[in-house]
C-alpha positions in Angstrom: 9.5 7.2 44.6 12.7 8.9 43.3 15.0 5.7 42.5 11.6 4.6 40.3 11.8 7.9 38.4 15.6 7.8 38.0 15.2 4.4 36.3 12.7 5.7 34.3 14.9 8.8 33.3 18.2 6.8 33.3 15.8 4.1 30.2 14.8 7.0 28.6 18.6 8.1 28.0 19.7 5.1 27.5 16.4 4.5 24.8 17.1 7.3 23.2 20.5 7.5 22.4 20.6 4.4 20.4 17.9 5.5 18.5 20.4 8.1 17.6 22.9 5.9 16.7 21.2 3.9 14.0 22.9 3.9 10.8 20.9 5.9 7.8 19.3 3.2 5.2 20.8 2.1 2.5 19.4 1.7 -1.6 18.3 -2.4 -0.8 16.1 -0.5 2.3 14.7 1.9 0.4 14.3 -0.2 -2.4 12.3 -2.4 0.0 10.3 0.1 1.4 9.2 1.8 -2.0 8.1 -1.8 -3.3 6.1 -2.6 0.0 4.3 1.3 -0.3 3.7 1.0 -3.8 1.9 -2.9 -3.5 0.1 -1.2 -0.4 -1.2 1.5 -3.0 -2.3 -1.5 -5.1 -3.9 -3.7 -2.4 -6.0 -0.2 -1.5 -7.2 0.0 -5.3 -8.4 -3.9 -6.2 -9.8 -3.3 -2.6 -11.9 -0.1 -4.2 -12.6 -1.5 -6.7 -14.6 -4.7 -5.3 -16.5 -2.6 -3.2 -17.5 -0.8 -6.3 -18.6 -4.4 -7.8 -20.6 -4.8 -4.6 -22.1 -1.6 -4.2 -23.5 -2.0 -8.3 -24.7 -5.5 -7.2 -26.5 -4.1 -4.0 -28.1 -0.8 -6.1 -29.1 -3.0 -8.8 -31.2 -5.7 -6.8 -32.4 -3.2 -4.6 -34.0 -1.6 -8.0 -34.8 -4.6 -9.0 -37.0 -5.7 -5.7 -38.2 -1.6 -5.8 -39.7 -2.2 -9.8 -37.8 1.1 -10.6 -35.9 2.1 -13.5 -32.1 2.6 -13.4 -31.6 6.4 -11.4 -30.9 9.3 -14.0 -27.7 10.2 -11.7 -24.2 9.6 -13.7 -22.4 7.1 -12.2 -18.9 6.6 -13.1 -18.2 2.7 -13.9 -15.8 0.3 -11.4 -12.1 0.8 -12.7 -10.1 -2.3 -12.6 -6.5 -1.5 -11.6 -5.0 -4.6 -13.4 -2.5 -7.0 -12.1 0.6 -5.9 -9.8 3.2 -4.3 -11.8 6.5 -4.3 -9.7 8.3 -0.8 -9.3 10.5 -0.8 -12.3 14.7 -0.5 -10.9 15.0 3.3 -12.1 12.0 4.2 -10.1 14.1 3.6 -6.6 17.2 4.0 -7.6 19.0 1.2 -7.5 21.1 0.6 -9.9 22.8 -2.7 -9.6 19.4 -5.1 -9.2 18.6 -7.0 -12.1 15.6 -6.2 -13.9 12.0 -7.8 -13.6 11.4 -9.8 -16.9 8.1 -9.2 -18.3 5.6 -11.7 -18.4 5.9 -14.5 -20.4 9.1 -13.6 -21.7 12.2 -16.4 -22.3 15.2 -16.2 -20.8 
C-alpha cells in the first residue's frame, strides 16, 4: 500500500514541476487565443439570434392555430450580428502581422 502511494506522490512531483516550467506565451499565442475567444463570442450571438427566429416562428403559429391577436407585450426584434469580422492587429497587440484586407478589396 505504501510503494502505490509513493508512486502516486513521486507523479504528482514529477507532474507538477513541469507544469512550472512552461515558458510564458508569446504575442502569436495570445494573438491566437484572442481570435479563437472573440469568434467564440460570435458563434454564441448568430446562435441567439436563430433561436430568436425560431421562437418568433413558434409564437406566431401558435397565435395563429389559437385565432388570437398579436400579445400587447413589447417584444424587442431578433438582432442579426452580421458576418465575422476578424480582431483587427492593434486589438491584440501584435505588431508585426500583416493586416486583414477588407472585403472586396484589390491587392
Amino acid at each position: 500500500m505504501n510503494a502505490k502511494l509513493s508512486i502516486v506522490l513521486a507523479a504528482m512531483m514529477v507532474a507538477g514541476s513541469a507544469a512550472a516550467k512552461l515558458p510564458p506565451p508569446d504575442d502569436a499565442a495570445k494573438a491566437k487565443a484572442a481570435e479563437a475567444k472573440n469568434k467564440t463570442a460570435w458563434s454564441g450571438k448568430v446562435a441567439a439570434y436563430k433561436l430568436c427566429l425560431v421562437q418568433d416562428r413558434v409564437a406566431a403559429q401558435y397565435l395563429k392555430e389559437k385565432g388570437k391577436a398579436k400579445p400587447n407585450a413589447q417584444v424587442p426584434q431578433c438582432t442579426n450580428p452580421g458576418p465575422y469580422v476578424p480582431l483587427a492587429n492593434a486589438d491584440v497587440g501584435v505588431a508585426d502581422a500583416k493586416p486583414v484586407p477588407a472585403a472586396g478589396a484589390k491587392k
